[in-house]
C-alpha positions as CSV (number, residue, x, y, z in Angstrom):
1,X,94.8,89.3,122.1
2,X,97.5,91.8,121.1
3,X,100.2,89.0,120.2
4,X,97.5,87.4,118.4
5,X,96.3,90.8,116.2
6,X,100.2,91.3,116.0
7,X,101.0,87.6,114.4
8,X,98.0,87.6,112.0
9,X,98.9,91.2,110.6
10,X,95.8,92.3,111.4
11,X,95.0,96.0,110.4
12,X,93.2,98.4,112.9
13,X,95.5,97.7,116.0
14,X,95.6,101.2,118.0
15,X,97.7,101.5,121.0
16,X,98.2,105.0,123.5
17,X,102.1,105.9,124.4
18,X,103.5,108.3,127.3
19,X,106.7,108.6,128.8
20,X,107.3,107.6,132.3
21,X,108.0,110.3,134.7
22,X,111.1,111.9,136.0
23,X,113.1,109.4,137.7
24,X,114.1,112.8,140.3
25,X,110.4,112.7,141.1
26,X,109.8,111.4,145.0
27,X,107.5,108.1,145.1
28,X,104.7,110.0,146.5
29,X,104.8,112.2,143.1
30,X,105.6,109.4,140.5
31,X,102.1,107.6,142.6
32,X,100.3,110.3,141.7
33,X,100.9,111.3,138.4
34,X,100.3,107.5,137.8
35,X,97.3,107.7,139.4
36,X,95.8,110.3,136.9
37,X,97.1,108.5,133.7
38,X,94.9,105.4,135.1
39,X,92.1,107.6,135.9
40,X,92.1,109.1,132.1
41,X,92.9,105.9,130.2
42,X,91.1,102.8,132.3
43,X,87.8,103.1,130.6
44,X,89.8,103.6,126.9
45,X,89.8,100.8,124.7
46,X,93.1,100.3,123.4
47,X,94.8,97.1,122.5
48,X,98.4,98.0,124.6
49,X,100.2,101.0,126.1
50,X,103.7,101.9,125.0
51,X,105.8,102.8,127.8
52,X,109.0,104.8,126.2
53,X,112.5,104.9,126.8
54,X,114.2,108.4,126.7
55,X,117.9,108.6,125.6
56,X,119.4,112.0,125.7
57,X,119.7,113.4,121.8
58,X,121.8,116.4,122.0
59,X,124.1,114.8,119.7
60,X,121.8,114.6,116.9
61,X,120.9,118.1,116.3
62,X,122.9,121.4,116.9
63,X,119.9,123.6,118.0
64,X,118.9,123.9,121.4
65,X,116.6,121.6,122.8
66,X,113.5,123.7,123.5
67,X,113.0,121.5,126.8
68,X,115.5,120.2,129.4
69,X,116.3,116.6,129.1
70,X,115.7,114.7,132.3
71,X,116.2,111.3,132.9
72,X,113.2,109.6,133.6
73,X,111.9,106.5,135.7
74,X,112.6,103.0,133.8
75,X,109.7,102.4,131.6
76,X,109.1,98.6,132.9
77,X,109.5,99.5,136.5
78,X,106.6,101.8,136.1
79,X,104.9,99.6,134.2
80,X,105.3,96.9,137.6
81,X,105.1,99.5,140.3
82,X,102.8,101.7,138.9
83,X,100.6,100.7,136.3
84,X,99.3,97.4,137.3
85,X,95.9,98.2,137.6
86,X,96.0,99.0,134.1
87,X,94.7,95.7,132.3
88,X,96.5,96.2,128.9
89,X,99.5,94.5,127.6
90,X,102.5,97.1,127.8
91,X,105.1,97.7,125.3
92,X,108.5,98.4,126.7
93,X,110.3,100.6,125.0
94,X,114.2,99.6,124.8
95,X,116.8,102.1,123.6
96,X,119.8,99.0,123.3
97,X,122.4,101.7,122.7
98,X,122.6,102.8,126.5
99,X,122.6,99.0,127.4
100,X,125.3,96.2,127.7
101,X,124.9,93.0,126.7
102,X,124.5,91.4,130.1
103,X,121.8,94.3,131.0
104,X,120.0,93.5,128.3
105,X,120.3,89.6,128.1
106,X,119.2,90.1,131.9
107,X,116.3,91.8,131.5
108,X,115.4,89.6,128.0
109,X,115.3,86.5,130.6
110,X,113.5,88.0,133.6
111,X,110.0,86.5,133.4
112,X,110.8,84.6,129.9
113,X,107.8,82.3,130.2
114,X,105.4,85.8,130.5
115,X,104.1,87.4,127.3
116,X,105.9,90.3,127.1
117,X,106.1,93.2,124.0
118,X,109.0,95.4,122.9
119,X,110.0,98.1,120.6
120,X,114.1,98.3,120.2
121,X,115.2,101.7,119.0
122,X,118.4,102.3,118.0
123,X,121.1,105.2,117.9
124,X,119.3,108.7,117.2
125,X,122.4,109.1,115.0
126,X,125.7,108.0,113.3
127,X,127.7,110.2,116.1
128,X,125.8,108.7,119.2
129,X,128.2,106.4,121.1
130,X,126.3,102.8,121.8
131,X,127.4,99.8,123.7
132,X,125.3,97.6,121.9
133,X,123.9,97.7,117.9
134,X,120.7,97.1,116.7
135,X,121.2,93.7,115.3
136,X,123.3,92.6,118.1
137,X,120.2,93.3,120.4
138,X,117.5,91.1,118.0
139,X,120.0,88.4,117.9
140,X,120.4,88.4,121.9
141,X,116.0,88.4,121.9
142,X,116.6,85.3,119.7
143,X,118.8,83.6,121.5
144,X,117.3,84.2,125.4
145,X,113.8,85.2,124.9
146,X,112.2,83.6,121.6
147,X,108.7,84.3,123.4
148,X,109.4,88.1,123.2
149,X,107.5,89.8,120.9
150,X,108.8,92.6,119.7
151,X,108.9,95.4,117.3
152,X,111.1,98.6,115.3
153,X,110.6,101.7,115.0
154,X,110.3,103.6,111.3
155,X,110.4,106.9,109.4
156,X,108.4,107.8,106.4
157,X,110.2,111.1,106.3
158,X,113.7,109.5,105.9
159,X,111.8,107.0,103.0
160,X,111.5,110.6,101.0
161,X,115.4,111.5,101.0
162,X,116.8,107.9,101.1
163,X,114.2,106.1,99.3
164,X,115.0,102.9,100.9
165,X,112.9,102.5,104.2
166,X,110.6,99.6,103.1
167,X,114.0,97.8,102.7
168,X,115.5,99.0,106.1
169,X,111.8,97.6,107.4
170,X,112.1,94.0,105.4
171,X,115.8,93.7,106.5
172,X,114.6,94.3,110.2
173,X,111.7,91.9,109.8
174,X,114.0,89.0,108.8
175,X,115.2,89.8,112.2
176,X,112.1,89.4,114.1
177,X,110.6,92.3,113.7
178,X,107.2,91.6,113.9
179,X,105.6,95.2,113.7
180,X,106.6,99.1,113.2
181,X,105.7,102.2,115.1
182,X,106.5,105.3,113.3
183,X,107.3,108.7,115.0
184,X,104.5,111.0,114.8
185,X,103.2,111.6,111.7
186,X,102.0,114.8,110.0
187,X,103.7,113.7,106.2
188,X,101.2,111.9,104.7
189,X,102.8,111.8,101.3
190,X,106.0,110.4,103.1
191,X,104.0,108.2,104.6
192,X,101.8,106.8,101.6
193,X,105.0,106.6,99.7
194,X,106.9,104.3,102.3
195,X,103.7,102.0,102.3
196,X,103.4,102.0,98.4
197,X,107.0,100.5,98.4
198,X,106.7,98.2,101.2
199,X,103.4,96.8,99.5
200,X,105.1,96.4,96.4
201,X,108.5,95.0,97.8
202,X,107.1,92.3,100.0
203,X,104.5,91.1,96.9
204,X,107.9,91.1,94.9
205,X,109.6,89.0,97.9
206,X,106.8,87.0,98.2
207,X,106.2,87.8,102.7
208,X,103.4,89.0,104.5
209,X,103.5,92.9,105.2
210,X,103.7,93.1,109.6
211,X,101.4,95.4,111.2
212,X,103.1,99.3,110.9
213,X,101.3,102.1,113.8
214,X,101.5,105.5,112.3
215,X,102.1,107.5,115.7
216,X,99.9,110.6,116.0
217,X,100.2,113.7,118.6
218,X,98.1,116.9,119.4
219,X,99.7,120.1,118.8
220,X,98.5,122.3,121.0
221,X,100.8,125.6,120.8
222,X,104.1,126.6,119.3
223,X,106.5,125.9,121.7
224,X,105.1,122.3,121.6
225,X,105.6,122.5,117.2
226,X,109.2,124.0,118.3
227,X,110.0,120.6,120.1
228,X,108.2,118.5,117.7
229,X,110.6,120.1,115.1
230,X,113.6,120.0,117.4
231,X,112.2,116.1,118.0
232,X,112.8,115.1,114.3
233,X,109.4,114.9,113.2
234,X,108.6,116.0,109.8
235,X,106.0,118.7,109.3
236,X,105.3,120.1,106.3
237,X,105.5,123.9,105.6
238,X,101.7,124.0,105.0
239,X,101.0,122.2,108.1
240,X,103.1,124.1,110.2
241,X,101.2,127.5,109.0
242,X,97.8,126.0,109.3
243,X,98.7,125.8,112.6
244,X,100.8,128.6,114.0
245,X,97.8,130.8,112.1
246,X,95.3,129.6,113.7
247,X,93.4,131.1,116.5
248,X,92.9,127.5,118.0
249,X,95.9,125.6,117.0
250,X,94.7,122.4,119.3
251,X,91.4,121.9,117.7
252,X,93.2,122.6,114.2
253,X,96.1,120.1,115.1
254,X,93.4,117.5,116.0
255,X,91.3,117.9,112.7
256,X,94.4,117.5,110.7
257,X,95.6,114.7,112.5
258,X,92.6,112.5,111.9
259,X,92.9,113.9,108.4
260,X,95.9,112.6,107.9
261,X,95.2,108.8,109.6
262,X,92.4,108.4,107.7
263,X,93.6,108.7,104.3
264,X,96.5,106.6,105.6
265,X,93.9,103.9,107.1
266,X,92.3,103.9,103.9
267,X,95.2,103.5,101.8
268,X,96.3,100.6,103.6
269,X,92.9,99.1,103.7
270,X,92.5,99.1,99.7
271,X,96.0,97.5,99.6
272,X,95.7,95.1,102.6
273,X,98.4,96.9,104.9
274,X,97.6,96.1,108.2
275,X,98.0,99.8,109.2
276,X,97.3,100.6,112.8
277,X,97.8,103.8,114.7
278,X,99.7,104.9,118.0
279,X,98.5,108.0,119.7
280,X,100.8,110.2,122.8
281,X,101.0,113.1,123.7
282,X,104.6,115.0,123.5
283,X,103.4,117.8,125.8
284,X,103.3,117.2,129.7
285,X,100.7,120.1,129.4
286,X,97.2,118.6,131.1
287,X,95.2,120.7,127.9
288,X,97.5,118.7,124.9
289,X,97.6,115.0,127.2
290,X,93.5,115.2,127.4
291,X,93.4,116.4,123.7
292,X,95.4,113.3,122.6
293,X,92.9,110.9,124.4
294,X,90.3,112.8,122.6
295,X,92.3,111.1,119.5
296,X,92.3,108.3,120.6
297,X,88.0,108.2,120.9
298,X,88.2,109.8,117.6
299,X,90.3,107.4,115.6
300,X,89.3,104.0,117.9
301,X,85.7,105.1,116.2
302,X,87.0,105.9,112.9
303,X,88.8,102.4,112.5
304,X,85.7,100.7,114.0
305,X,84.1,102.5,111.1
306,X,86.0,101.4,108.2
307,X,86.3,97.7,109.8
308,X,82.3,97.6,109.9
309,X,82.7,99.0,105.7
310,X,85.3,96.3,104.9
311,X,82.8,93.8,106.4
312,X,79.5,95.3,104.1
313,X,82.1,94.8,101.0
């Protein structure tokens, strides 16, 4: 069903994301850790998971990164070994920067006749040194795998200084981009403003807008809105005191969270976006993982909500 809700732009798709873990980990451990992301997310309705791909980013910010980078198990051989029992489609994750283009023509044919679901994400800045570009890696999915579905990555925050996202997101479409996943999302003027001009750009071009999944994460204490920061992730200065103030800054993170999707939900509703949402947690800590499938409850029932209004209208 996913490829299908993907295809027909259909609004309301919600997926759940996590990283896999550290590659250092003994198979005993990584079994067990997979073990309880089953337990928590087998009776959660979601339409895929998103397994991601870490790349090291020291080279996109001077500050300190607040936690260690450690390289971490291949998303799709967790996915295989791991994850089976878990009857969802998966989204793999592909930084094509760290990859040639024999690694990643080989993995693009293994299992071509399978359905299979991607996000490519490229450099995490002008100074990272890649192997492979962006483009280079959608022309190579072309060329070996047409049955690949796959997607990009956006940021509304970068639509506020550069004013030219909804372009960047057309361009990639023409690509074969056929859907977006933002980072996580706490700018919803950012974000109502990238959708405005993607609205009005592909009326203007004449295209169908593709499904974009505003990513959302719990917040569950400041060393965790340290690395969000440190992460990229734009959080306004009223945001970012409503929760360092509070005395629960989980709950508080939660409510405005769900805040924030709805008013983007609704947005995209009036306008036809098909607007969808992607929910992780950042934090390995068990409190902010459980809290962020608490979202996903929260928001799965909020979009079933305003599907069962759109239907009355």
């Amino acid at each position: 069903m996913l490829r299908e809700s993907i295809l027909n732009k259909k609004a309301g798709i919600i997926t759940y994301g996590m990283t896999p873990p550290k590659a250092s980990n003994t198979a005993e451990k990584i079994a067990e850790i997979s073990q309880k992301q089953i337990e928590r997310l087998k009776n959660v309705d979601i339409d895929a998971l998103i397994l991601y791909d870490v790349q090291e980013e020291s080279d996109r910010i001077e500050e300190e990164r607040p936690f260690p980078y450690m390289a971490m198990l291949d998303p799709e051989t967790y996915s295989e070994q791991y994850l089976h029992e878990l009857d969802v489609p998966k989204i793999i994750y592909r930084c094509v920067g760290k990859y040639s283009e024999t690694e990643l023509t080989n993995w693009l044919t293994k299992s071509s006749a399978q359905e299979r679901f991607s996000v490519f994400v490229g450099a995490s800045s002008s100074q990272q040194q890649v192997t492979l570009e962006l483009t280079d890696a959608y022309k190579l999915s072309s060329l070996h795998n047409s049955s690949l579905t796959f997607g990009g990555v956006i940021i509304p925050e970068r639509h506020s200084k550069k004013n030219d996202e909804h372009k960047r997101v057309v361009n990639k479409m023409k690509q074969g981009c056929s859907f977006f996943v933002s980072q996580a999302t706490f700018n919803v003027e950012a974000s109502k403003s990238f959708l405005s001009d993607y609205y009005h750009y592909c009326n203007e071009l004449e295209i169908g807008m593709v499904p974009i999944l505003f990513n959302l994460a719990p917040c569950g204490s400041t060393k965790t809105l340290e690395f969000m920061k440190w992460l990229g992730i734009s959080i306004p200065r009223w945001l970012e005191n409503e929760l360092k103030y509070s005395s629960d800054v989980l709950d508080k993170s939660i409510q405005l969270t769900n805040k924030i999707f709805e008013e983007l939900l609704e947005f995209g509703l009036e306008k036809g976006i098909p607007v969808g949402c992607s929910i992780e947690s950042v934090s390995t800590r068990k409190v902010e993982i459980e809290a962020s499938i608490q979202m996903l409850n929260d928001i799965k029932s909020l979009i079933d909500k305003k599907r069962l209004v759109e239907i009355a209208r």
